[in-house]
C-alpha positions as a printed NumPy array, in Angstrom:
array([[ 43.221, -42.188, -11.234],
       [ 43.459, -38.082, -10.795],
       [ 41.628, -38.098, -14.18 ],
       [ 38.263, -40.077, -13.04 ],
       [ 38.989, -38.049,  -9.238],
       [ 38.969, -34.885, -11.199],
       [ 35.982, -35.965, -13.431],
       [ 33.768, -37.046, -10.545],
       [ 34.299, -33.868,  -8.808],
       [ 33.719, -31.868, -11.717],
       [ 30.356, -34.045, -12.303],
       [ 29.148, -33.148,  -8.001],
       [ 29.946, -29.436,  -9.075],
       [ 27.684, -29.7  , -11.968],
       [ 24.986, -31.684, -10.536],
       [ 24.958, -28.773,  -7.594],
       [ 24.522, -26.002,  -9.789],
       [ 21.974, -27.669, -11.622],
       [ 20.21 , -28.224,  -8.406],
       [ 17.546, -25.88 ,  -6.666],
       [ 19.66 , -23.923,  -4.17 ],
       [ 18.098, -25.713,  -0.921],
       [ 19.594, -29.594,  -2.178],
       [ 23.106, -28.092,  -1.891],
       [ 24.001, -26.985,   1.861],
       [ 26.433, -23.728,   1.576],
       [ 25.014, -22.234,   4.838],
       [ 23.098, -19.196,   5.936],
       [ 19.432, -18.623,   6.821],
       [ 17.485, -21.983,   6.021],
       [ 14.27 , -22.805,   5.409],
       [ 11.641, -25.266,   6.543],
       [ 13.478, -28.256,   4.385],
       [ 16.709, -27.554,   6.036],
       [ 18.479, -26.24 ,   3.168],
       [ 19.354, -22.249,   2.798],
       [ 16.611, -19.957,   1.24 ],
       [ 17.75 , -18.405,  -2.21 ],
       [ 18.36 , -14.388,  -1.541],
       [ 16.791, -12.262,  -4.695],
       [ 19.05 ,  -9.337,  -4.929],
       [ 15.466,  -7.032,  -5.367],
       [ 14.567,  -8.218,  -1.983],
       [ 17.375,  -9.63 ,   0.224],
       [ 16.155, -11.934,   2.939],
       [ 17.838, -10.36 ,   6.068],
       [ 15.806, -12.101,   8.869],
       [ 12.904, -14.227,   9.935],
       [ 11.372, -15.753,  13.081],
       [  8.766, -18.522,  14.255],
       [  5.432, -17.587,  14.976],
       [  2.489, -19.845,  17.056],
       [  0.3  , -20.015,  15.443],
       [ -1.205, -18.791,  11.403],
       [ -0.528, -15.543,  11.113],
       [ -3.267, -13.571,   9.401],
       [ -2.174,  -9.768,   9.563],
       [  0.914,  -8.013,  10.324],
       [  1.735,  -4.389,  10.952],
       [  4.719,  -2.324,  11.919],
       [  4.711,   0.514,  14.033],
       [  7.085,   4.143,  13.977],
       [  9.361,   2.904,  15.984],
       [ 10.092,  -0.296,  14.183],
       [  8.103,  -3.009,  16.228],
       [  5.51 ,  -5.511,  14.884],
       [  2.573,  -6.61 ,  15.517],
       [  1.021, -10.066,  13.928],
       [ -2.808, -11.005,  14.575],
       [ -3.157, -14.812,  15.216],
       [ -6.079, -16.106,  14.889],
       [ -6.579, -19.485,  15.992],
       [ -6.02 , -17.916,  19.591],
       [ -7.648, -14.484,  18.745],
       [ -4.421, -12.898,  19.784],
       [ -2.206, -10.042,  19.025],
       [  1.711, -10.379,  19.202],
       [  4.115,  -8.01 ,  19.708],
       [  7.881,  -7.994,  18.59 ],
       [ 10.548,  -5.891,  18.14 ],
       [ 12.14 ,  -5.241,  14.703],
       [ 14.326,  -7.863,  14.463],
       [ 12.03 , -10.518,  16.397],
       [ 12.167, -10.307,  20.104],
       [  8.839, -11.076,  21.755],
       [  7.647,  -8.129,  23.681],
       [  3.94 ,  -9.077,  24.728],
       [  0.986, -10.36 ,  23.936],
       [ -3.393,  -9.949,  24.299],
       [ -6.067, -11.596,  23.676],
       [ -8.747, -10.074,  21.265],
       [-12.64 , -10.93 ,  21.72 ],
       [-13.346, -12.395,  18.078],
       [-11.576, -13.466,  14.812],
       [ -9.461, -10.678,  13.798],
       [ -9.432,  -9.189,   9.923],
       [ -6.622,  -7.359,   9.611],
       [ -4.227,  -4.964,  11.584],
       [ -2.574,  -1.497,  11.802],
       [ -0.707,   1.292,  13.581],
       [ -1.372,   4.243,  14.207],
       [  1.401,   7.101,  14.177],
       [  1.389,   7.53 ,  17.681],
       [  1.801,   3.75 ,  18.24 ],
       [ -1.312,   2.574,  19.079],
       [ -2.783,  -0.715,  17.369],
       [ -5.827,  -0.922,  15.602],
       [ -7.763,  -4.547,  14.872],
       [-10.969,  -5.562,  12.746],
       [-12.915,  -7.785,  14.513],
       [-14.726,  -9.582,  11.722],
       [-17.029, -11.921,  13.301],
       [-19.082,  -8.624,  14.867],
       [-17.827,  -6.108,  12.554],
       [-15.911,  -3.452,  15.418],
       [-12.814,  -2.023,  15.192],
       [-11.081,  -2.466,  18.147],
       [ -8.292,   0.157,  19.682],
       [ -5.07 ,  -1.003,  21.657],
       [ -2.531,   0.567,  23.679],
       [  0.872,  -0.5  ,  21.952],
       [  1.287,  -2.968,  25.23 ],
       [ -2.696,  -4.65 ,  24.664],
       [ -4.176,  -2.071,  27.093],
       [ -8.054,  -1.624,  25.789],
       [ -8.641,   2.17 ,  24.   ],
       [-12.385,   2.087,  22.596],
       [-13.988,   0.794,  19.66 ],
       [-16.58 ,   0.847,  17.134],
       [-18.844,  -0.545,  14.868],
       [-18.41 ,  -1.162,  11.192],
       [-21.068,  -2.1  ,   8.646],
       [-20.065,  -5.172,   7.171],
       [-16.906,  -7.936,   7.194],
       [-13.587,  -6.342,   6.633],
       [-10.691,  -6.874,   3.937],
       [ -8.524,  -4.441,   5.463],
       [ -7.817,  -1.837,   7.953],
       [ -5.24 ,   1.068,   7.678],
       [ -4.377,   4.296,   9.385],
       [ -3.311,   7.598,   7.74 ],
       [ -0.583,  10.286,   8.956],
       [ -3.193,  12.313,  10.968],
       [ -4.715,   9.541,  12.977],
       [ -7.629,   8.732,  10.956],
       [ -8.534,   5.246,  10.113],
       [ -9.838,   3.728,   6.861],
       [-11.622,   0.245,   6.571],
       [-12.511,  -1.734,   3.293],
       [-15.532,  -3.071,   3.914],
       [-15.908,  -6.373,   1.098],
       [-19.768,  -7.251,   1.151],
       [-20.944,  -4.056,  -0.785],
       [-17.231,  -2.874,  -1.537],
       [-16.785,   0.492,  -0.201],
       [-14.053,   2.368,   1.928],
       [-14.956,   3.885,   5.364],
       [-13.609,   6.928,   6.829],
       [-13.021,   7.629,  10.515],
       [-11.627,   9.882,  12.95 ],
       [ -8.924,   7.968,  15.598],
       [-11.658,   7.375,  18.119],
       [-14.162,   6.275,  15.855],
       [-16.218,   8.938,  14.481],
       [-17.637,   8.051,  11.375],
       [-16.163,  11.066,   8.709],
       [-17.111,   9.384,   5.039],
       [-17.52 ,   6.525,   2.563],
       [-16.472,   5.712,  -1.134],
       [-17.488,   3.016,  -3.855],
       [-14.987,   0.406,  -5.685],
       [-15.509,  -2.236,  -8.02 ],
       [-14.125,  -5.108,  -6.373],
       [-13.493,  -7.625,  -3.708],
       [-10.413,  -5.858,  -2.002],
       [ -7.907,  -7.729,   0.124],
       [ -6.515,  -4.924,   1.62 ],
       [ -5.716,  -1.35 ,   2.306],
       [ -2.582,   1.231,   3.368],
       [ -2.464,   4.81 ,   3.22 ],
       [  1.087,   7.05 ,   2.284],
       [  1.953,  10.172,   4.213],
       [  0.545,  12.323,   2.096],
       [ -2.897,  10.483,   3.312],
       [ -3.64 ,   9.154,  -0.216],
       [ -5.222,   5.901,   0.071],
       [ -4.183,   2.691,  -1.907],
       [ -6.743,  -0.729,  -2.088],
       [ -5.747,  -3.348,  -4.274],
       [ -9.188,  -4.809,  -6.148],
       [ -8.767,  -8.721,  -6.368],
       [-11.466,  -9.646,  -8.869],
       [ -9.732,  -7.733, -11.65 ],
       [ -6.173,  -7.932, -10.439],
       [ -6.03 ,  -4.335,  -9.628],
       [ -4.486,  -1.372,  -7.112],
       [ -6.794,   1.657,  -6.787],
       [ -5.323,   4.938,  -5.841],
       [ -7.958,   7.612,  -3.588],
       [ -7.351,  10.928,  -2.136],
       [ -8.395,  11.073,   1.728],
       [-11.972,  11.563,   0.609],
       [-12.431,   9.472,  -2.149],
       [-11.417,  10.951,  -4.826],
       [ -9.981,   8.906,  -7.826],
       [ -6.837,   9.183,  -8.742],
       [ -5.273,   6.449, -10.366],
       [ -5.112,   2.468, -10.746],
       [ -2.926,   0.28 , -12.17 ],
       [ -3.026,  -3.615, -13.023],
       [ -0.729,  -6.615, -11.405],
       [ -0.701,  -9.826, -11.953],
       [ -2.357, -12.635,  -9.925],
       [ -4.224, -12.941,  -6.629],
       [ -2.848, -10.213,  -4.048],
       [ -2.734, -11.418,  -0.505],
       [ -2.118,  -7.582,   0.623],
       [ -0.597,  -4.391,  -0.276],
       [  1.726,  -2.126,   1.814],
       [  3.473,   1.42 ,   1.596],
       [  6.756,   2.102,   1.933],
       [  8.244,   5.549,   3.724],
       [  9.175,   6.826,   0.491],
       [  5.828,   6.171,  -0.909],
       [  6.514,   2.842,  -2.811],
       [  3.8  ,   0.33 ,  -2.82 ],
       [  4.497,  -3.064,  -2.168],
       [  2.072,  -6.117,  -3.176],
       [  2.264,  -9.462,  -2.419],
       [  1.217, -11.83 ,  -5.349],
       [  0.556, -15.548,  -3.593],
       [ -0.466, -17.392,  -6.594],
       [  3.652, -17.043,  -8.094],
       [  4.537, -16.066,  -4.391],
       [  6.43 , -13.045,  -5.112],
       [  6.207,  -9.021,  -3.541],
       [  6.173,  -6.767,  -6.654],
       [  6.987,  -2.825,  -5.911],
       [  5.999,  -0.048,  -7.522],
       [  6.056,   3.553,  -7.456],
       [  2.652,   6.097,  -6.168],
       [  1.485,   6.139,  -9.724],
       [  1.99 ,   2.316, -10.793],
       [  5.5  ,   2.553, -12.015],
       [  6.662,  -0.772, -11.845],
       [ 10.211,  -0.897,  -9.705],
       [ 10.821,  -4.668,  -9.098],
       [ 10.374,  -7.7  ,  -7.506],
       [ 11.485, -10.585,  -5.497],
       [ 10.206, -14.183,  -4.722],
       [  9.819, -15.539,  -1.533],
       [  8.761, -19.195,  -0.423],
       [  5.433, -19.526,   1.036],
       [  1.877, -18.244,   1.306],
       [  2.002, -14.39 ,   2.51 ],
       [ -1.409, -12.847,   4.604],
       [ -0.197,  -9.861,   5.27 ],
       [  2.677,  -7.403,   4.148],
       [  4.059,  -3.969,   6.242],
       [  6.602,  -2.164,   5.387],
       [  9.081,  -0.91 ,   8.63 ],
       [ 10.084,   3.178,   9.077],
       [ 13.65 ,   2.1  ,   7.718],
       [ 12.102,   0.406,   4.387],
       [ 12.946,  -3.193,   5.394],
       [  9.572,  -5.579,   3.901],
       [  7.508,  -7.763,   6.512],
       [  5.282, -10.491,   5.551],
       [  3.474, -12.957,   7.993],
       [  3.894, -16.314,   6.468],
       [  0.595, -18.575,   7.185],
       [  2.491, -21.356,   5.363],
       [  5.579, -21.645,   7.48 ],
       [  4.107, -19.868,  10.681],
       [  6.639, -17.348,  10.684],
       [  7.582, -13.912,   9.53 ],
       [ 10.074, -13.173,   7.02 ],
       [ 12.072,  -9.814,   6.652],
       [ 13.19 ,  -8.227,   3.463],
       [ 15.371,  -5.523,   2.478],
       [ 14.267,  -3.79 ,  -1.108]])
């Protein structure tokens, strides 16, 4: 009798570790199955909250607060760093993408009349302006300036904080989005040829280097690491400023937007799961 006991536990203990990690409940953060979500030790799952909603952007802002764009209200959403709802405003039009500016204030691309709309970091109206053409991306460098990828004839715009239009560069490519380092080098990641694309300020070239499969957005870290998200394999691959490949992590669900926090902890806005998950590189 303690032989078979010992043989049929030996036989659940098996049959668990064969399992994927959500059939076996242990505990800890779970996901939408019930079951716990399986931590990669390159990216370590360290929070995550419910969002109403899609979420189609997501940015994060100096002081640690974020900012997802839904857009089946045409809404902006504020939260702290670890979740907490702060606010929220309505936005006149789908919205594109998302960003932050240094001093806090919130930039959107209105896609549906091609404007870039300005926010206080609580929703109050700033200005905007038009851009020529539907846009992949929107990002905003150390000085202020803001830099949109503009897909239908695939070219980066330049422009001051309030709008003024400074410059324009060429790619090759339908580009899914855009971030810029603090040294104002600016990174788009090409999605026809599976590609990120590495500019100075003004266009210069400077560097690319290939990844692998269909990039739902691209983000940069406060060290200057660049983080892309991959949805095809759903997984965030990092590298270093010149392409160095660093590592990578999976996560479990369909990513529209990436931003990476002042302390280094990884956001993405989950469309899949409404929600946004939190990593820590």
């Amino acid at each position: 009798m303690a032989t078979r006991t010992r043989m049929a536990l030996i036989g659940i203990l098996i049959l668990c570790v064969s399992l994927p990690l959500a059939a076996c409940d242990v505990g800890g953060i779970s996901n939408q199955a019930g079951g716990p979500l399986q931590l990669n030790p390159e990216g370590s799952l360290v929070a995550e909250w419910a969002v109403e909603g899609s979420p189609d952007g997501i940015a994060v802002g100096p002081q640690g607060d974020v900012f997802v764009n839904i857009n089946h209200n045409w809404r902006v959403v504020h939260y702290s760093a670890d979740g907490e709802y702060l606010g929220a405003w309505a936005c006149d039009g789908e919205v594109g993408s998302i960003a932050v500016a240094p001093d806090g204030t919130v930039y959107v691309n209105i896609n549906h009349n091609w404007r870039v709309v300005h926010y206080t970091a609580a929703g109050e109206y700033l200005g905007e302006w038009a851009c020529e053409g539907e846009a992949g991306g929107i990002a905003v460098g150390p000085q202020g300036d803001v830099f949109v990828n503009i897909n239908h004839n695939w070219r980066v715009a330049h422009y001051t904080a309030s709008g003024e239009y400074l410059g324009a560069w060429s790619y090759e490519g339908e580009a899914a989005g855009i971030a810029v380092d603090s040294q104002g080098d600016v990174f788009v990641n090409i999605n026809h040829n599976w590609r990120v694309a590495r500019y100075s300020a003004t266009g210069e070239f400077l560097g690319q280097w290939s990844y692998e499969g269909e990039a739902g957005g691209l983000a940069v870290g406060p060290q200057g690491d660049v983080f892309v998200n991959i949805n095809h394999n759903w997984r965030v691959t990092r590298y270093s400023a010149t392409g160095e490949f660093l590592g990578q992590w999976s996560y479990d669900g369909e990513a529209s937007g990436i931003a990476v926090g002042p302390d280094g902890r990884v956001y993405l806005a989950d469309r899949a799961n409404n929600r946004v998950q939190v990593f820590q590189p």
